[in-house]
C-alpha positions in Angstrom: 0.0 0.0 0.0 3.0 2.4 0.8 4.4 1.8 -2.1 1.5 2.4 -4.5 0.9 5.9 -2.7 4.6 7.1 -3.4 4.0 5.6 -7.1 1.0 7.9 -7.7 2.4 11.3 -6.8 5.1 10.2 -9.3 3.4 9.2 -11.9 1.3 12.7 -11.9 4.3 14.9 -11.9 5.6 13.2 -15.1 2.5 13.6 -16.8 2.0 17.2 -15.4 6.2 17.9 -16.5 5.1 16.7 -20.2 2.0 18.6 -20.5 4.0 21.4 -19.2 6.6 21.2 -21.8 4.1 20.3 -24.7 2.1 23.9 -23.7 5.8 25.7 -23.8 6.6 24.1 -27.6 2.8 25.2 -28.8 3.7 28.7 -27.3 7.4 28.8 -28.7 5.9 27.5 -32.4 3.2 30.1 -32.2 5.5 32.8 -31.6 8.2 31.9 -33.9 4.8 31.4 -36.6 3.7 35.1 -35.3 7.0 36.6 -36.1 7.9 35.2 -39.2 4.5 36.3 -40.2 5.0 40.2 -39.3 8.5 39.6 -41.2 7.0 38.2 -44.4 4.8 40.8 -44.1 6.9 43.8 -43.3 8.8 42.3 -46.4 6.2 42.2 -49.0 4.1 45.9 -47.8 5.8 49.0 -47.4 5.9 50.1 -43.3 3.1 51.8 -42.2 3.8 54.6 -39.1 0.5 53.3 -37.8 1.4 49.8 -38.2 -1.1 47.1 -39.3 -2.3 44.3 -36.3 
């Protein structure tokens, strides 16, 4: 029984650690997507003072 109860904790962590880093690789793709996005488009238009968003 002891050592089920130490298993659990465990067992969550991990799964908590690889949802974790799975949110942080949507969030670093997103941003990397986002700024090569305002690039290509900085690129193709001429800048705007106002900017566009």
């Amino acid at each position: 029984m002891v050592s089920r109860s130490n298993e659990w904790p465990r067992e969550q962590l991990s799964m908590n650690l690889f949802r974790v880093s799975i949110n942080e690789r949507v969030m670093l793709l997103l941003m990397i997507f986002l700024i090569a996005r305002c690039a290509l488009e900085r690129i193709d238009r001429p800048y705007h003072p106002l900017g566009t968003l």
